[in-house]
C-alpha positions in Angstrom: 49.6 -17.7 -19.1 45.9 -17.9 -20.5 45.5 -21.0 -18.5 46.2 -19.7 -15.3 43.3 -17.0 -16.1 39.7 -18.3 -14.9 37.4 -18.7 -17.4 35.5 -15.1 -17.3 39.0 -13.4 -17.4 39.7 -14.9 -20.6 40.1 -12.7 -23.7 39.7 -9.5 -21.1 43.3 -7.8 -22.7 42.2 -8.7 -26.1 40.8 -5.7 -28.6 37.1 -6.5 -27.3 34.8 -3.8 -26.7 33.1 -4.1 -22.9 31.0 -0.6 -23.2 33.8 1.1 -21.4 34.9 4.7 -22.8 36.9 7.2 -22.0 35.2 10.6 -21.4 37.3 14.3 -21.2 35.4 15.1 -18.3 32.5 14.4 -15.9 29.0 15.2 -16.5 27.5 18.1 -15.8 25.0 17.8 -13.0 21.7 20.4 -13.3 21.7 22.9 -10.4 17.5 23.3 -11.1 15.4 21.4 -7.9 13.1 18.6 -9.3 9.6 20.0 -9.5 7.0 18.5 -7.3 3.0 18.5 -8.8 1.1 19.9 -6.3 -2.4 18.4 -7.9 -1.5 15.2 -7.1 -1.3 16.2 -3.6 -5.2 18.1 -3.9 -6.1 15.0 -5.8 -4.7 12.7 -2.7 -6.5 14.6 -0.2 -9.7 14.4 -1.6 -9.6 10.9 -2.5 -8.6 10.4 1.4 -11.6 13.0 2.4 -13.8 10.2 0.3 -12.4 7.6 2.0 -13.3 9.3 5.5 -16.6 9.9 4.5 -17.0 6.2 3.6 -15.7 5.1 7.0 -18.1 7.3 9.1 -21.0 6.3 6.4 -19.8 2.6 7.4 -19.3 3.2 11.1 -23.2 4.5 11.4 -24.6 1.9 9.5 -22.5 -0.1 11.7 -23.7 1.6 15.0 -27.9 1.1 13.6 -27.1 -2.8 12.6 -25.6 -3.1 16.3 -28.4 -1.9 18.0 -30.6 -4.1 16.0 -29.1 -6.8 16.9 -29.0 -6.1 20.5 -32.7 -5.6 20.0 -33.2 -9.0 18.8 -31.1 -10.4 21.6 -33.2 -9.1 24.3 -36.4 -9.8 22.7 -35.2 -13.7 22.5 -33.4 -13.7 26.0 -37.5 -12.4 26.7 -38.9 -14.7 25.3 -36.8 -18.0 26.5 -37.3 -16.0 29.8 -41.0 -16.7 29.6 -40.6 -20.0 28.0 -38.6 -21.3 30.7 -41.2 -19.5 33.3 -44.0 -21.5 31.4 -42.8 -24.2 32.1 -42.0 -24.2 35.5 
């Protein structure tokens, strides 16, 4: 008979101890609501005001490098303008 059980079967009905026990009854679950920490909530929404504050600091130095640039481009589409003119 101990041949015709597969290998991980083997020595299952034997005295060995597999961690399971018999308990007289289940365990008691808590009736008490898990607690939720409100600072980490204040702490969230500040970092996030932070983080808005960055983006509209990074949007308006945006918005100024922008409008440099498209300074620059019509000053050189000017000048090529009267480059090409000069030449004509």
């Amino acid at each position: 008979m101990v041949k015709d059980l597969p290998d991980y079967m083997r020595g299952f009905d034997m005295d060995e101890d597999y961690g399971f026990t018999a308990v007289s009854s289940a365990p008691k679950t808590d009736t008490e609501q898990p607690k939720v920490d409100l600072s980490a909530l204040d702490n969230q929404s500040l970092e996030l005001a932070k983080v808005k504050d960055d983006v509209s600091s990074i949007r308006s130095m945006m918005n100024e490098v922008m409008q440099i640039v498209a300074e620059k481009e019509t000053v050189t589409k000017e000048q090529r303008n009267s480059t090409i003119s000069g030449y004509l």
